[in-house]
C-alpha positions as CSV (number, residue, x, y, z in Angstrom):
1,X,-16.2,31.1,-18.2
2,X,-13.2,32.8,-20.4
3,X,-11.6,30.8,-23.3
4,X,-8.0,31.4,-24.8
5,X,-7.3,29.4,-27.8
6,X,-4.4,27.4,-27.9
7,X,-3.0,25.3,-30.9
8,X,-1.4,22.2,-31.3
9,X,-0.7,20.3,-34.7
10,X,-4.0,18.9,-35.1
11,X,-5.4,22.6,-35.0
12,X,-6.7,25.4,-32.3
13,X,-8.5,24.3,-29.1
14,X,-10.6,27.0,-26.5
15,X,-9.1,26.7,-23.2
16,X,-10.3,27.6,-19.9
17,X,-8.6,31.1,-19.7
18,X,-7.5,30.7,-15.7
19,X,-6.1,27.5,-16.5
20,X,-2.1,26.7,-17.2
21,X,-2.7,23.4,-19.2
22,X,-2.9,24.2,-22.9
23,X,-4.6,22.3,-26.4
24,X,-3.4,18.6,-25.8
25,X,-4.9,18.7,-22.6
26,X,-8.1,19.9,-23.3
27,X,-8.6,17.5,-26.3
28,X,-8.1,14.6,-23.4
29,X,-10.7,16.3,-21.0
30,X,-13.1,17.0,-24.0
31,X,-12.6,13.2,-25.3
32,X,-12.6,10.7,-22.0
33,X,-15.6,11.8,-19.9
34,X,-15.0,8.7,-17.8
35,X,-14.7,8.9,-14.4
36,X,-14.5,12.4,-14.0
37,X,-14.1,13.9,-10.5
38,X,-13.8,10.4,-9.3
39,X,-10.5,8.6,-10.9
40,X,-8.4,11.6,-11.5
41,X,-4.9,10.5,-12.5
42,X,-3.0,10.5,-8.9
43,X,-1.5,13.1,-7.3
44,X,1.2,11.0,-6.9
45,X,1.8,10.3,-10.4
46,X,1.7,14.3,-11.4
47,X,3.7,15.1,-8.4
48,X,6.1,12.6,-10.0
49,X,6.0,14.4,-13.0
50,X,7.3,16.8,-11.9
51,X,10.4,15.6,-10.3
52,X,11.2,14.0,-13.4
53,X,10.5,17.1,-15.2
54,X,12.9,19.1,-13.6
55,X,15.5,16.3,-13.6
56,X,15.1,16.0,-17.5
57,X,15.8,20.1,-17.4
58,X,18.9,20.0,-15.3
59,X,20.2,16.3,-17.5
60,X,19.6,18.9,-21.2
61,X,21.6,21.7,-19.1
62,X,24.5,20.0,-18.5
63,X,24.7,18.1,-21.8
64,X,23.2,20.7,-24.4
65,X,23.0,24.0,-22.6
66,X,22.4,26.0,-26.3
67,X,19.2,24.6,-26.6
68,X,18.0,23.9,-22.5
69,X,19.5,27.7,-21.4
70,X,20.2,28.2,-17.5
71,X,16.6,30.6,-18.1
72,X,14.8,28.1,-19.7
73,X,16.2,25.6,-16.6
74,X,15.3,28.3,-13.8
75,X,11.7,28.9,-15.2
76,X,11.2,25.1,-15.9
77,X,12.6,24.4,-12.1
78,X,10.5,26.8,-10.0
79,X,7.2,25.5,-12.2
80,X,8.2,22.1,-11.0
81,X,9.0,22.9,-7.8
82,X,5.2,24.0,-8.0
83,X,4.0,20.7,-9.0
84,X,5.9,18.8,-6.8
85,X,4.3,20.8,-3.7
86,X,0.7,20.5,-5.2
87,X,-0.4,23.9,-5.5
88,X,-0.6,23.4,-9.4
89,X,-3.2,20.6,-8.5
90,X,-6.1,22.1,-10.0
91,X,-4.1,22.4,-13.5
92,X,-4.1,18.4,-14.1
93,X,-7.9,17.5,-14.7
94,X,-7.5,14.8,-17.2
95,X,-8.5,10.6,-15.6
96,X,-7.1,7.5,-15.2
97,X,-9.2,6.2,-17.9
98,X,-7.6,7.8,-21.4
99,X,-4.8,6.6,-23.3
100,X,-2.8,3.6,-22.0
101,X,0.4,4.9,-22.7
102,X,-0.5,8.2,-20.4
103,X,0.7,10.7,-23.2
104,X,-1.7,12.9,-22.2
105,X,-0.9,13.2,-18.8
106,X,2.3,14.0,-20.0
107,X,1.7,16.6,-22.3
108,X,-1.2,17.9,-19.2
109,X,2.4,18.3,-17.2
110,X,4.5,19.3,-20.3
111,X,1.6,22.1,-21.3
112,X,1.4,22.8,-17.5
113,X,4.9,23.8,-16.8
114,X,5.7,25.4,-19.8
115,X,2.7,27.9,-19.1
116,X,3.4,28.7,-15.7
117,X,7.7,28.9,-16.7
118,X,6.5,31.4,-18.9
119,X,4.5,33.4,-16.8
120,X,7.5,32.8,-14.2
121,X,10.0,34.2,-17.0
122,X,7.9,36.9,-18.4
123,X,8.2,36.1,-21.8
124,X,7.2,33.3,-24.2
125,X,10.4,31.2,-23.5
126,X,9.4,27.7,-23.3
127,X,7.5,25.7,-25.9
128,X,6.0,21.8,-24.2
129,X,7.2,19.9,-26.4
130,X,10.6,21.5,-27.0
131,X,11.6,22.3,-24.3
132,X,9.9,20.7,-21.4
133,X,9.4,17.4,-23.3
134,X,13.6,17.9,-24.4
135,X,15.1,14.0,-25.1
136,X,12.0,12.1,-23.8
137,X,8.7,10.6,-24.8
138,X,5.6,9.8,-23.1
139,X,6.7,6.4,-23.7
140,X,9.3,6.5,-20.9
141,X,8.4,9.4,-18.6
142,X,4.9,7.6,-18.0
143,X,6.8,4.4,-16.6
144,X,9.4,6.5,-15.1
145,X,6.7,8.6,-13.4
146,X,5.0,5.0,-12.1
147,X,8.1,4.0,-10.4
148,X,9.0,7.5,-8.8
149,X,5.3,7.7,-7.1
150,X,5.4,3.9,-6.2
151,X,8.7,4.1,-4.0
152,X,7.9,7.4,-2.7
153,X,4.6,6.3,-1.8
154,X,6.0,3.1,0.3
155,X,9.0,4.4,1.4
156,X,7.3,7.6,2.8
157,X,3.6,6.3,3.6
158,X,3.6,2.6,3.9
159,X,6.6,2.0,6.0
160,X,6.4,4.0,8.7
161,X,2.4,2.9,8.6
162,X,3.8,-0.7,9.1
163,X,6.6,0.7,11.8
164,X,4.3,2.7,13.9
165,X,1.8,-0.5,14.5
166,X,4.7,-3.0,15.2
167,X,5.7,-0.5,17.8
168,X,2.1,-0.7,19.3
169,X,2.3,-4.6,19.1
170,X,5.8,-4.6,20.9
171,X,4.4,-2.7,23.6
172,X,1.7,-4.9,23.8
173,X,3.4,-7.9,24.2
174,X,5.6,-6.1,27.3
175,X,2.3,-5.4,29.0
176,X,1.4,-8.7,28.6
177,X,3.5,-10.9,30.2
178,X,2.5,-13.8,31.0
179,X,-1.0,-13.6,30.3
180,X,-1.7,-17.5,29.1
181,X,-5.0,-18.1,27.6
182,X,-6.3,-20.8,25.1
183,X,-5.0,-21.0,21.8
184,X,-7.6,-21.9,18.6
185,X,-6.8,-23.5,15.2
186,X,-9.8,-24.6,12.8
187,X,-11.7,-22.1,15.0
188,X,-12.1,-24.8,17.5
189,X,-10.5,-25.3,21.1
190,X,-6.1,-26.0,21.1
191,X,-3.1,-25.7,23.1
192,X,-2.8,-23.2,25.4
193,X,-0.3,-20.0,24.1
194,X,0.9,-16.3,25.9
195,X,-1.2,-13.8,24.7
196,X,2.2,-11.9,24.0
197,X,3.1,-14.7,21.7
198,X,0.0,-14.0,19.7
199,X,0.7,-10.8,19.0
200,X,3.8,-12.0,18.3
201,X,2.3,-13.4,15.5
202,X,0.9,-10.1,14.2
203,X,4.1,-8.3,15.1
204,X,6.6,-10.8,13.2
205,X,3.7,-10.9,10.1
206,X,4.5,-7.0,9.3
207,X,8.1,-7.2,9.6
208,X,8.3,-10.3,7.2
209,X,5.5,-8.0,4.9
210,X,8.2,-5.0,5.0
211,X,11.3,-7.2,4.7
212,X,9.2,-8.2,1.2
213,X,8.5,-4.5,0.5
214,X,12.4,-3.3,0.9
215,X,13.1,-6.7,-1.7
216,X,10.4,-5.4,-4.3
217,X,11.6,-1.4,-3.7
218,X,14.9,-2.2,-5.5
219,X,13.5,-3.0,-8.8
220,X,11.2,0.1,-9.0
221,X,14.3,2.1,-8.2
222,X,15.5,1.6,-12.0
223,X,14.0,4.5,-14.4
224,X,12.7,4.0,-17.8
225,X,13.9,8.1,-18.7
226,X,15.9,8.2,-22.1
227,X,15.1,5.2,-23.7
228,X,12.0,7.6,-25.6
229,X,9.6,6.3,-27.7
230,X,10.8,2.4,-28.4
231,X,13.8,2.0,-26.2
232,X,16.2,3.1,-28.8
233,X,17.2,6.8,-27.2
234,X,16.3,8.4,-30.5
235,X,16.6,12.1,-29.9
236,X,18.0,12.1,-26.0
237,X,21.6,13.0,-26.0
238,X,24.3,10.3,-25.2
239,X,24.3,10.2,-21.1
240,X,21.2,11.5,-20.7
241,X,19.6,8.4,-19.3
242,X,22.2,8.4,-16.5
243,X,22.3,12.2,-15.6
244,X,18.2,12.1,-15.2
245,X,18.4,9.3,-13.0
246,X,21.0,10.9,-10.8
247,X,19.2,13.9,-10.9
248,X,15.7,12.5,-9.8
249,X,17.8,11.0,-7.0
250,X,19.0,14.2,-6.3
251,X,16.1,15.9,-5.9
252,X,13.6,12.7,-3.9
253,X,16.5,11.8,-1.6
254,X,15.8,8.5,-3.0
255,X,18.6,5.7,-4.6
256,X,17.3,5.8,-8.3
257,X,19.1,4.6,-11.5
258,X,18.5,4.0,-15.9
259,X,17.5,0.7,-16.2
260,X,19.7,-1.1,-17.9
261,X,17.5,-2.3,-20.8
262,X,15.0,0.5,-21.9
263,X,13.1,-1.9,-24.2
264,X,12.3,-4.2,-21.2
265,X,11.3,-0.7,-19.1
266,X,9.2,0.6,-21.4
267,X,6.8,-2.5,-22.3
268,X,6.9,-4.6,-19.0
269,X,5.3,-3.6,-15.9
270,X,6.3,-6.6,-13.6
271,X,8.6,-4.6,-11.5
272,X,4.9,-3.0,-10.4
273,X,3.7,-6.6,-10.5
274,X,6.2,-7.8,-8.1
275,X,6.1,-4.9,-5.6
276,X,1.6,-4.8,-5.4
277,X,2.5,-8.7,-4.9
278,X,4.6,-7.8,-1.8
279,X,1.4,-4.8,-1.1
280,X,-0.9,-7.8,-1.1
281,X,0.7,-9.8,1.6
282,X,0.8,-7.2,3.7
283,X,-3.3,-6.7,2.9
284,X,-3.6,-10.4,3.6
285,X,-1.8,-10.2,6.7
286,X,-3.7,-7.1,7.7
287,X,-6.7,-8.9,7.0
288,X,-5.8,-12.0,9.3
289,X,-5.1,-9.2,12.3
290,X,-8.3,-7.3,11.8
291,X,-10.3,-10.5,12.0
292,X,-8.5,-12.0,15.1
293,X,-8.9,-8.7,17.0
294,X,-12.9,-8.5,16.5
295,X,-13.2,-12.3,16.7
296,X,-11.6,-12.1,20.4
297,X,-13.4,-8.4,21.2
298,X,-16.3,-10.0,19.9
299,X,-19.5,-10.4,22.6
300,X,-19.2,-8.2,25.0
301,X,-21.2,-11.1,26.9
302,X,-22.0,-13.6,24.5
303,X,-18.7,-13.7,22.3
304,X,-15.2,-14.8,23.1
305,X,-15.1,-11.6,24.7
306,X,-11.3,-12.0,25.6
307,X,-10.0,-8.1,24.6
308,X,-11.6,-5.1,24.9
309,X,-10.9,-2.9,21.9
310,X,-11.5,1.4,22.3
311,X,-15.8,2.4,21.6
312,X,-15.0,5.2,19.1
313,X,-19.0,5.6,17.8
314,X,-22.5,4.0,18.2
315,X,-22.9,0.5,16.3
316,X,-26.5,0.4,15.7
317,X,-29.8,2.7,14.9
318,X,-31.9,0.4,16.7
319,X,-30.2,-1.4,19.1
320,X,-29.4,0.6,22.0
321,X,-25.8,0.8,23.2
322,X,-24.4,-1.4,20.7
323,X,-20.5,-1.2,19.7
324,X,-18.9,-2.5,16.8
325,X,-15.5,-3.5,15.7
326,X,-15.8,-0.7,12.8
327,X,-11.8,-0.2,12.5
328,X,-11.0,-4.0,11.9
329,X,-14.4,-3.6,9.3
330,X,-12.6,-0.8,7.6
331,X,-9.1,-2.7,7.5
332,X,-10.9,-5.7,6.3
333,X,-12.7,-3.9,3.2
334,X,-9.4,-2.1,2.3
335,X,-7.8,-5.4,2.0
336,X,-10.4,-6.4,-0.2
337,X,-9.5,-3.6,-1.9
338,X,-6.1,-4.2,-2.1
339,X,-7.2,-8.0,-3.4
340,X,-9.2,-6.9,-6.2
341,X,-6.3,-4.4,-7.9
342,X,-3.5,-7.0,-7.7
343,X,-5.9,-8.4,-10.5
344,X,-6.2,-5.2,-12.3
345,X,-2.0,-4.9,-11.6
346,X,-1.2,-7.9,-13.0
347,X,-4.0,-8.5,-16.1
348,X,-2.4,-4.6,-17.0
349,X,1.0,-5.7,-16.9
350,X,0.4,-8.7,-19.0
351,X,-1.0,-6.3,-21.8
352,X,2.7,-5.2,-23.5
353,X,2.0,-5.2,-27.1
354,X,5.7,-4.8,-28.8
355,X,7.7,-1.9,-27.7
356,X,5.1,-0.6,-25.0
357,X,2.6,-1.6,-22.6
358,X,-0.4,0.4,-23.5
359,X,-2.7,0.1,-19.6
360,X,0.0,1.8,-17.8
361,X,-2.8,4.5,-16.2
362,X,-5.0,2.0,-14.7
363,X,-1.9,0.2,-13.3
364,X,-0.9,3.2,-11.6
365,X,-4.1,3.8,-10.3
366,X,-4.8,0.4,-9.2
367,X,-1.1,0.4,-7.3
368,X,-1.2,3.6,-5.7
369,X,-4.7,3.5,-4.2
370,X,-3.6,0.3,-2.5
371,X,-0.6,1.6,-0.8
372,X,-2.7,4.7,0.4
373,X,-5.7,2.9,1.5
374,X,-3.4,0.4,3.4
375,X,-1.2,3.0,4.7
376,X,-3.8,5.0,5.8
377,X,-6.1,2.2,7.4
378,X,-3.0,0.6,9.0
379,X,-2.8,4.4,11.1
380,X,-6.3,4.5,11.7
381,X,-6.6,0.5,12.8
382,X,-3.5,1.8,14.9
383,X,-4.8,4.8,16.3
384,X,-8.0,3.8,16.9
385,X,-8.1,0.4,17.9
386,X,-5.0,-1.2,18.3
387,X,-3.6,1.1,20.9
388,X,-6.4,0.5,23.1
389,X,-6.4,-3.2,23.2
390,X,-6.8,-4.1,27.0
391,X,-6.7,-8.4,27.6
392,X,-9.5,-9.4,29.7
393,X,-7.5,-11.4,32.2
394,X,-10.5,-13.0,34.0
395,X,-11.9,-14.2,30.5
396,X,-8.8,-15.9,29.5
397,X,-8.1,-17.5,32.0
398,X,-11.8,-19.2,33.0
399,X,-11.7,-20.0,28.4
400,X,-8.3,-21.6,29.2
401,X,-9.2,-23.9,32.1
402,X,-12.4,-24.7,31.0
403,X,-10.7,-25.9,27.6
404,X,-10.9,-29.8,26.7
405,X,-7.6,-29.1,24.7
406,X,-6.1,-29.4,27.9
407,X,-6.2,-32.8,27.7
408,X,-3.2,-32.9,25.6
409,X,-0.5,-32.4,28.5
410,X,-1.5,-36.5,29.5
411,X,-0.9,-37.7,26.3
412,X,2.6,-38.8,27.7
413,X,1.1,-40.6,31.0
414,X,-1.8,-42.0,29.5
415,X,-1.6,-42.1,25.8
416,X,-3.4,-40.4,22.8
417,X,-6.4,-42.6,22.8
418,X,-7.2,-42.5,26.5
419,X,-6.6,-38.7,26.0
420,X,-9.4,-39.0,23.8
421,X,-11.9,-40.7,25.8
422,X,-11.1,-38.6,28.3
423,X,-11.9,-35.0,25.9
424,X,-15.1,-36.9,24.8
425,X,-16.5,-38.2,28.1
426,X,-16.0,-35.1,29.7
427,X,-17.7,-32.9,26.9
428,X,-20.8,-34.9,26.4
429,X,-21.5,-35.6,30.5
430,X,-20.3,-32.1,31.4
431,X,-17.5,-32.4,33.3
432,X,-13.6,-31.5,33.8
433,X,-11.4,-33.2,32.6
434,X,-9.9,-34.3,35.9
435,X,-13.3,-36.3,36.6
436,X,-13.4,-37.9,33.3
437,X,-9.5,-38.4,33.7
438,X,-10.3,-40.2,37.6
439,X,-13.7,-41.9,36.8
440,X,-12.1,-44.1,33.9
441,X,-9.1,-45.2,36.2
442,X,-6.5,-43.6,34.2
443,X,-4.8,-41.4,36.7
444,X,-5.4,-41.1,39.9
445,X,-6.6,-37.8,41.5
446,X,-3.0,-36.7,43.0
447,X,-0.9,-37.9,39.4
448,X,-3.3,-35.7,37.4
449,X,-2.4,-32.7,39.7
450,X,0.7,-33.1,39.2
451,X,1.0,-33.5,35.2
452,X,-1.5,-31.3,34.5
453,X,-0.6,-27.6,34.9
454,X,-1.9,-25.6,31.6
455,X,0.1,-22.5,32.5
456,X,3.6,-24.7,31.7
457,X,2.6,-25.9,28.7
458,X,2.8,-22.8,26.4
């Protein structure tokens, strides 16, 4: 491999030759061998980076164009534009696991675009810490750059994952009319339902979990850019923190503004801890659906056996034929997932030492693989399961008549206690509940088929 050598103040540093990121970089990959090729800092994150990059350019144009030059801004702007479409990628090697205030993903993005501007401009133009780094600090464009990815990442992955399977669910529900089988609480026999007002359930679950996402999106929308190193503003220009914000809105599409109080953006993380709260919920949620749907796919002749869910691959390597519910498995173990970081969120967020909270990388981490693991199993649960859910009509509807739960239309004619007898002599001699119902003299044959018709009582 070719070297150049790069400085920084600490002395020179060999650097891959081929590579844009320059002597603070290299000292992070050299130092924090932890993780490597595994936890990467998100693409997210250093897609964020440079949207806030770019928007820190065009804020220094308009309020100190002698030192940020309309060259300087065109260089810096096209580099950015590079990172923001990922084909810089390969120049942003440093993981998750180095310094908690993520300066050194910042100077990796700082180092990254100043190289390429220059190659862009042809000359020697831009300097990373002058001029790219120009009125901010790792201090605020690391928090800055966790709130960017995380409403980008939910408003353009995990909402229209959580629109796209209450679609299927709403569809399901219309082809489902009137299918009544036997509801189940405690896992045992209840009150018949509609199997359109279960989905129901699953349905109105998600758009209660995205009605909490939309709540927690407005917090994460305030940006920690130009409060700098302690909250103060020290060397950011007066308006600064307001022109980058408009600016990064500009250029996502997206309703951003300065947060009001820099000192509270730069050391607390609970905006993050709020939103991965509303991120669980939805996991939990998800985890309830996954469950129901294998539990009532579940046989195909010995288990409840009441939907039939798509066969997308062989189940077992010795059991011939077998099928599993591997979709709702995968949602299941995301949600797990999803579980564990909301404990990694929240005991990072409670680490703010003074004027900075020093485990902002692993929060990021932790946040964003959530919302891309639920976003993307929510699509594949959708596309691969969900969509092919077929009730098993005949199923239902012998579970629901063969129910003792039943029982609980005669309450009103013949009491709870009779009821009871009634549910108890029937299941330990075998019997329906109309003999049980006759033989102990509590209704006669006609009355009880009259009062008892389990399709009305949903």
């Amino acid at each position: 491999m070719e070297y150049r050598i790069e400085h920084d103040s600490m002395g020179e540093v060999k650097v891959p030759a081929d590579k844009y990121w320059a002597a603070q970089t290299e000292r992070s990959h050299e130092n924090f061998k932890i993780g490597v090729g595994i936890e990467t800092m998100p693409r997210e994150i250093t897609r964020a980076f440079g949207f806030l990059k770019k928007a820190a350019a065009i804020a220094n144009n308009a309020l100190k164009p002698e030192k940020m030059t309309g060259e300087k801004l065109a260089a810096i702007s096209q580099a950015c534009d590079e990172v923001i479409s990922g084909s810089l990628n390969d120049h942003f090697p440093l993981v998750v696991w180095q310094t908690g205030s993520g300066t050194q993903s910042n100077m990796n993005a700082n180092e990254v675009i100043a190289n390429r501007g220059n190659e862009i401009a042809g000359s020697k133009l831009l300097h990373p810490n002058d001029d790219i780094n120009m009125s901010q600090s790792s201090n605020d464009t690391f928090p800055t750059a966790m709130h960017i990815s995380a409403v980008l990442i939910i408003e353009d992955k995990l909402l229209p994952a959580i629109d796209t399977l209450v679609a299927t669910f709403k569809r399901l529900e219309e082809e489902n009319k009137g299918v009544v089988k036997s509801g189940r609480t405690h896992l045992q026999d209840a009150t018949p339902i509609t199997f359109p007002q279960e989905i129901s359930g699953w349905r109105s679950s998600l758009e209660r979990d995205r009605e909490l996402l939309l709540l927690a999106l407005n917090p994460l929308k305030e940006l920690a850019l130009g409060g700098t190193a302690v909250g103060t503003g020290l060397n950011a220009p007066k308006g600064f923190d307001v022109k980058v914000a408009e600016a990064v809105s500009a250029l996502t599409g997206k309703n951003f503004r300065t947060a009001p109080n820099k000192f509270h953006a730069l050391t607390s993380k609970d905006e993050i801890v709020f939103a991965h709260g509303a991120v669980k919920a939805l996991a939990a949620d998800m985890m309830k659906i996954a469950n129901d749907v294998r539990w009532l796919a579940s046989g195909p002749r010995v288990g409840l056996g009441e939907i039939t869910i798509p066969e997308n691959e062989p189940g077992s390597s010795i059991m011939p034929g077998k099928v599993n519910p591997t979709q709702c498995e995968a949602v299941t173990m995301v949600a797990v997932q999803v579980m564990g970081n909301d404990v990694a969120v929240g005991m990072a967020a409670s680490q703010g030492n003074f004027e900075l909270n020093v485990f902002m990388p692993v929060c990021a981490y932790n946040f964003i693989q959530s919302v891309r693991l639920l976003s993307e199993a929510m699509i594949s649960f959708n596309d691969n399961c969900a969509v092919g859910i077929k009730a098993n009509r005949e199923k239902m509807h012998n579970n629901l008549h063969n129910s003792l739960m039943l029982v609980t239309a005669l309450n009103p004619y013949i009491g709870y206690e009779n009821a009871a007898k009634t549910a108890k002599k029937a299941f330990k001699e075998n019997i329906s509940l109309k003999e049980a119902c006759v033989q102990l003299g509590f209704l006669t044959p006609e009355k009880f088929d009259e009062v008892f018709k389990p399709e009305q009582m949903v």
